[in-house]
C-alpha positions in Angstrom: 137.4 83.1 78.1 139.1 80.0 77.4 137.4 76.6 77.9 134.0 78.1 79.2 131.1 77.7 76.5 129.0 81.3 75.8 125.6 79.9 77.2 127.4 79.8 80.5 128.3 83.8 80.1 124.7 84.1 78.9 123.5 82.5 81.8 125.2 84.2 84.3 124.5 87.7 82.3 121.0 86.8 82.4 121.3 86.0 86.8 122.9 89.4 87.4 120.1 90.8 85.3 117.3 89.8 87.0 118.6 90.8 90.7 119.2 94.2 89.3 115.7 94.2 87.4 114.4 92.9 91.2 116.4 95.4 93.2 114.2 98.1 90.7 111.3 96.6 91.0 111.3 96.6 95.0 112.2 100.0 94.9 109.7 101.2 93.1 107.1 99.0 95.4 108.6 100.4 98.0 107.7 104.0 97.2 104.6 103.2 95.8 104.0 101.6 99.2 105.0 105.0 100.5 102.7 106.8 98.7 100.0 105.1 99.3 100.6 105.5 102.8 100.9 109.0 102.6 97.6 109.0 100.7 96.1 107.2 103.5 97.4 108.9 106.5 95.9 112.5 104.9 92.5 111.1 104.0 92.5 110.1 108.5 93.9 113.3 109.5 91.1 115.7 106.8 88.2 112.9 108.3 89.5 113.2 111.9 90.1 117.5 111.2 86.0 117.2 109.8 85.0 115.2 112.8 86.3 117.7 115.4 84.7 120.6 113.9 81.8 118.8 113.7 81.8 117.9 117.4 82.9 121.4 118.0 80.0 122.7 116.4 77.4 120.3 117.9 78.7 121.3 121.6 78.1 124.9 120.3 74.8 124.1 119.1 73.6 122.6 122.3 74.9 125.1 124.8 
């Protein structure tokens, strides 16, 4: 490259660098995010699944 000094190169090396090493790092918070989520949702629906049964089994009980 004629005229421009290497630390410029470096530097804008080093810019496209760190947007691609933040792109990664977004996706993987993004499907953490989407696990945990997932994790979430199926510890409501088992608790919500228990609490029906256990209503079920109280209205049972009584009649």
């Amino acid at each position: 490259m004629l005229g421009v000094p290497w630390w410029v190169l470096a530097v804008i090396l080093l810019i496209f660098f760190s947007g691609y090493m933040a792109f990664r790092a977004m996706v993987a918070e993004r499907k953490l995010e989407q696990q945990n989520a997932e994790r979430e949702g199926k510890i409501f629906i088992e608790r919500m699944i228990k609490e029906k049964e256990q209503r079920e089994k109280d209205r049972q009980q009584t009649s």
